[in-house]
N, C-alpha and C positions, 0 to 999 in steps of 0.2 A: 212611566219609567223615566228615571233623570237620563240625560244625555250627557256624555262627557266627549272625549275625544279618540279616533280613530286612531292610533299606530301600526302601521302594516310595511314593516322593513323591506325594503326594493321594490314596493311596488306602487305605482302611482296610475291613478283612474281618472280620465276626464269626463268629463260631460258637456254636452250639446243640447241644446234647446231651443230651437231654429225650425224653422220650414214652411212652401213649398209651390211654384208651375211650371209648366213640362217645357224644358229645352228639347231645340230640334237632337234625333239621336247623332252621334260619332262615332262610327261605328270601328275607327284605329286612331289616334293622337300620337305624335312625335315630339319629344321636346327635351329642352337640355339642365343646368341646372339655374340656370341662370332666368331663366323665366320658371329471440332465440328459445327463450322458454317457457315454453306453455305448462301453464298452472291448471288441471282440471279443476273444476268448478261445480257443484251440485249445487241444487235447491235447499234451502234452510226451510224444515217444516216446523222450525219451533212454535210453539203455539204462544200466544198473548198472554203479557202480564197485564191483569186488573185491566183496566181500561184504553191502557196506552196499547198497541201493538209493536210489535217487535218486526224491524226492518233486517234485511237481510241482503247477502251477495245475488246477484243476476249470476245466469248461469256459463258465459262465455265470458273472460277476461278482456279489456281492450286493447288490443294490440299497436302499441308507436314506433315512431322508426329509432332507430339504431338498438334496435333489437331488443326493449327493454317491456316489460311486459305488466301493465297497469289495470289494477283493478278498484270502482268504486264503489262507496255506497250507493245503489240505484235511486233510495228516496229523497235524498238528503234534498234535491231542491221542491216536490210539493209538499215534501209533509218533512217538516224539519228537526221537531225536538220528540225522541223517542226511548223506551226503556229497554235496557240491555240485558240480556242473560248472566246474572252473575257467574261467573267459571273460577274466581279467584277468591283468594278469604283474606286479600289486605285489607287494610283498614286505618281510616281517619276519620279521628277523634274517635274515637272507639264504636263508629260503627261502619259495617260493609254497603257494599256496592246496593245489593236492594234495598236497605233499612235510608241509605240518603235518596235512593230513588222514591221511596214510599214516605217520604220527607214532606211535611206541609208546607207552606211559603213564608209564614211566621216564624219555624226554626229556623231555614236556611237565614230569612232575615235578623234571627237573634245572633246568630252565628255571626254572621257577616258585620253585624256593629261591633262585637268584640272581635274580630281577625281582618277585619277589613279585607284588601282586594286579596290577602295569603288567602282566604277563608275559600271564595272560588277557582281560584290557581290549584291548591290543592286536593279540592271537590272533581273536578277536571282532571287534573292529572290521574286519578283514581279509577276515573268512569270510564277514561282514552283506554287504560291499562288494559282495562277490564275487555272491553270491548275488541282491543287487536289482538288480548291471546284467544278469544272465542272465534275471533275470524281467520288467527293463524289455525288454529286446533280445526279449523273447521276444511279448512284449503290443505291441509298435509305439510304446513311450513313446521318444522322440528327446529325450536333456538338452541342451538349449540352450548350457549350458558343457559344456570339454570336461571336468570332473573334480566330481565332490560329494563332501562331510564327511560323515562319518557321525561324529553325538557321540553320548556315555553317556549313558546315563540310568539305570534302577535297578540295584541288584546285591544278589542274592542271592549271600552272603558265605560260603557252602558250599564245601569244596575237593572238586571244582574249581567255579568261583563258574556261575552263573546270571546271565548280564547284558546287559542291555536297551539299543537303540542306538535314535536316530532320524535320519531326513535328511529332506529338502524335495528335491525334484525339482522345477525350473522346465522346463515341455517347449515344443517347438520349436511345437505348434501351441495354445501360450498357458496352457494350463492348470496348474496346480501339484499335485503329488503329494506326500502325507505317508507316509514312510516310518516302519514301526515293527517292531524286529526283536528276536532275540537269541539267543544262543550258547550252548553249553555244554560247555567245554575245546574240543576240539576239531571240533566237529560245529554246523550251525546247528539252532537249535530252533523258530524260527518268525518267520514275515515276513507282512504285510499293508501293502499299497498303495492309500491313498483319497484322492479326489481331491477338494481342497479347491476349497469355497464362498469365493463373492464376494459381497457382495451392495451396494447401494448405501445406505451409512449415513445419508444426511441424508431419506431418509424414511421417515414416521414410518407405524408397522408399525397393524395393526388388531389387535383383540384376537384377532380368530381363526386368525392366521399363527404364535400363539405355544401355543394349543390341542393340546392331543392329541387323535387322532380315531382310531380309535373309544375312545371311555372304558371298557376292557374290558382284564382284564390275562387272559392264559391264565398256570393254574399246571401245570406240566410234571411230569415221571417224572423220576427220575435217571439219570443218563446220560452216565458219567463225569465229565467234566469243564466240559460242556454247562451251559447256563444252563439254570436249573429255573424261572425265570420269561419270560413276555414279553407287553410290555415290562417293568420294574421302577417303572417313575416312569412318573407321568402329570402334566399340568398343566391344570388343568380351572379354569370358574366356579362360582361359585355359583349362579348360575340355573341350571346345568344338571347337576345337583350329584352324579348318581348314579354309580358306577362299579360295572361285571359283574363279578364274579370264576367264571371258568371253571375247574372241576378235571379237567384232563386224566390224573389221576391214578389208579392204582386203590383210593385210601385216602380213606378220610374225614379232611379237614383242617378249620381252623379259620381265619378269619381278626381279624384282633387288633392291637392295639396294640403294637407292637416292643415288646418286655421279656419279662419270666421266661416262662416255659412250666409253671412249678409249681404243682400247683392249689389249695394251700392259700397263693398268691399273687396268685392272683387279682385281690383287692380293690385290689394296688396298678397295676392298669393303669385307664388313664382312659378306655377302650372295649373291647369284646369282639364282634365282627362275627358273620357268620353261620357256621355250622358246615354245611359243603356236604361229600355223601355223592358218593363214586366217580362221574367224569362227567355229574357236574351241576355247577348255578350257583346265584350269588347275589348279591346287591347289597349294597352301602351306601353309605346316602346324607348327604355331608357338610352338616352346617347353618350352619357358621361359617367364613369363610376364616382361610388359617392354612397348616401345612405337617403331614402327617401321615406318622412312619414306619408300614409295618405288618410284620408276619408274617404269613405260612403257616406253619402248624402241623398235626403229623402227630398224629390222636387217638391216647392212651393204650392202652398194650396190657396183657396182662394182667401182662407182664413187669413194665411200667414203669407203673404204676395209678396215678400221680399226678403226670406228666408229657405235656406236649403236643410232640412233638419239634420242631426247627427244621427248616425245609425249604426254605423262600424268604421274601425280600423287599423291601421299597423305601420310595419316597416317593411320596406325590400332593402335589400343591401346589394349592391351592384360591383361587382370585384372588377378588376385590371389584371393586367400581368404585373403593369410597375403603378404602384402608388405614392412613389414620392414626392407627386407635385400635388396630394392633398394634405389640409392641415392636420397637425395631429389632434386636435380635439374630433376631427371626423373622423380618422381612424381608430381614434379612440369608441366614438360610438359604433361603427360598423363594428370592431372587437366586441362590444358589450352585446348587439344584434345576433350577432355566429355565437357566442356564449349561452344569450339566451335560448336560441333553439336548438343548443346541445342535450345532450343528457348530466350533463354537468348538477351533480343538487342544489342550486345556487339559492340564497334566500336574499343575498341582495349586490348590487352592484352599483358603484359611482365614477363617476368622469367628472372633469373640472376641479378638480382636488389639488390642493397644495404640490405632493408629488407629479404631479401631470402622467398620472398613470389608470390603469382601469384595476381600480381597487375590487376584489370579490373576496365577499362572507360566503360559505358556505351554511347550510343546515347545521346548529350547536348539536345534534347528535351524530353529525357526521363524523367529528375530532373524537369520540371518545371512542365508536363501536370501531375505530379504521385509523391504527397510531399512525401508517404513513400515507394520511390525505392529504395535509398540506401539499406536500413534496408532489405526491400525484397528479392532482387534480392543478400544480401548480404545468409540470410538464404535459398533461392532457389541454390546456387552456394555450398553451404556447404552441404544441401541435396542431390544436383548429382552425387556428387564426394566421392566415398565410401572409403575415405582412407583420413587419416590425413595430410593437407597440411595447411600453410596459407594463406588466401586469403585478400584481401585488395578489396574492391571496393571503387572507388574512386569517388570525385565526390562534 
């Protein structure tokens, strides 16, 4: 398979490769900066096409805060590339949804020397379509119109590409659905349907609606594909400054100031948290607001005697009452941190920009299915963020 290159708008992924012997544990660290609607759900008993089978919805929706209610494909991480129940009779290049699933890899590939990357873009777009109205039809979501766009969004540029589609669903009993899906040649790879927040932007929010609760992050096992943390990010004050860290792990880790994991590097991290042994905890308590990334870290083994491995991590964001004596590129990040763990659809966001402002893209289906998002989502991003920054939504 050729390799090309990754584009994935807002979002950036690092990697570690580091690790690992056991520091004594600490069990609290002090330091400053200087150092609504439920969707029922049934069982899909469709039966298997030809030899692929047919993946379906789990039977309980997953419930997130601010009241928005997400559902995904359960297989999409063991078993990834699968064939769909045709329910629709579009069609490109003149054939439908099963006749390109039942596609040999010689067509797709003649196809794709004459249409190039159009050729899977709109293979994809086709298979996505197909796929959310059999999973709307199948959950009781009624589209309002009688037809939805499904647009591009990332692509992994691998032949054959990886690429990510979304739509808006406006439904018949009021509510809107954020579609988020994507393909790969000819098989869909994964779809999720969440139901988008309203909220009423001219009032004005208390500090504790913007809080994280409980101030406790668990650190996870690996698990293929699985998040190894949860949550990632919290947004806490400083009066209440402490945050748990749980190691649901069977290793002793570390917790730390995002950066090297080397330990004759040490001295260049501006914090070192507590080092928590197998199924226990630990705290640290922030003294100064600000925005803090950190790591989990896997201790040193004897392999690896002078590394701490990567394993998880994120952001806290630590409010004041008055933040004027921080820079505004830090208030800029903390705004983009409260953003991120809104319900905002955001697909991408940037700080350090020409304007000195925190520029956000929205989801390209968000502008067409919802004529006043801009404006919305411009007054919900000003209401979350209880501190004077600028924000630009774009769009």
């Amino acid at each position: 398979m050729k390799s090309r290159v990754l584009i994935i708008t807002g979002i950036s992924i690092t990697v570690f490769l580091m690790g690992v012997i056991v520091y004594p544990t600490i069990n609290k660290i002090t330091f400053d900066d200087d150092f609504s609607h439920d969707i029922p759900i049934a069982l899909d008993n469709t039966m298997p096409l030809g030899s692929d089978p047919v993946y379906t919805l789990s039977d309980t929706p997953e419930i997130f805060s601010h009241g928005s209610t997400k559902f995904v494909n359960p297989n999409h991480e063991s078993l990834k590339y699968y064939k769909t129940t045709q329910v629709i009779d579009d069609t490109y290049l003149g054939k439908n949804v099963q006749q390109w699933q039942d596609a040999l890899d010689w067509e797709l590939e003649a196809n794709y020397e004459i249409y190039k990357d159009e050729f899977y873009e709109e293979l994809g777009r086709l298979l996505v379509k197909n796929e959310i109205t059999r999973v709307m039809n199948h959950v009781g979501i009624i589209n309002i119109h009688d037809d939805f766009d499904v647009h591009q969004g990332y692509s992994l540029t691998s032949l054959p590409p990886h690429v990510g589609f979304t739509a808006v669903i406006n439904a018949t009993e009021g509510d809107s659905y954020l579609i988020d899906a994507s393909a790969h040649s000819n098989r869909v790879n994964y779809y999720s349907i969440t139901q988008l927040s309203f909220f009423d932007t001219t009032e004005e929010l208390h500090l504790v609606d913007i809080l994280s609760y409980p101030q406790t992050i668990h650190v996870l096992p690996e698990d293929g594909n699985e998040s190894r943390v949860e949550p990632s990010d919290l947004i806490i004050h400083i009066r209440n400054n402490t945050v748990d860290f749980v190691n649901r792990t069977p290793e002793t880790i570390r917790i730390q100031e995002s950066g090297t994991g080397e330990i004759t590097r040490e001295q260049e991290l501006a914090w070192i948290g507590p080092t928590i042994l197998p199924f226990e905890n630990g705290q640290v308590v922030f003294d100064k607001p600000g925005i803090y990334e950190w790591d989990a870290r896997k201790a040193p083994t004897p392999e690896n005697p002078l590394w701490w491995d990567s394993h998880a991590g994120g952001e806290i964001v630590v409010l004041a009452d008055d933040l004027d004596d921080l820079l505004l590129e830090d208030r800029l990040r903390m705004g983009r941190a409260i953003l991120a763990n809104s319900e905002i659809p955001v697909s991408g966001m940037v700080v350090g920009n020409a304007e000195h402002a925190l520029k956000v893209s929205l989801r390209s289906a968000v502008y067409d299915m919802l004529p006043d998002a801009k404006q919305y989502y411009q007054d919900r991003a000003e209401q979350l963020i209880p501190f004077d920054i600028p924000i630009i939504i774009e769009g």
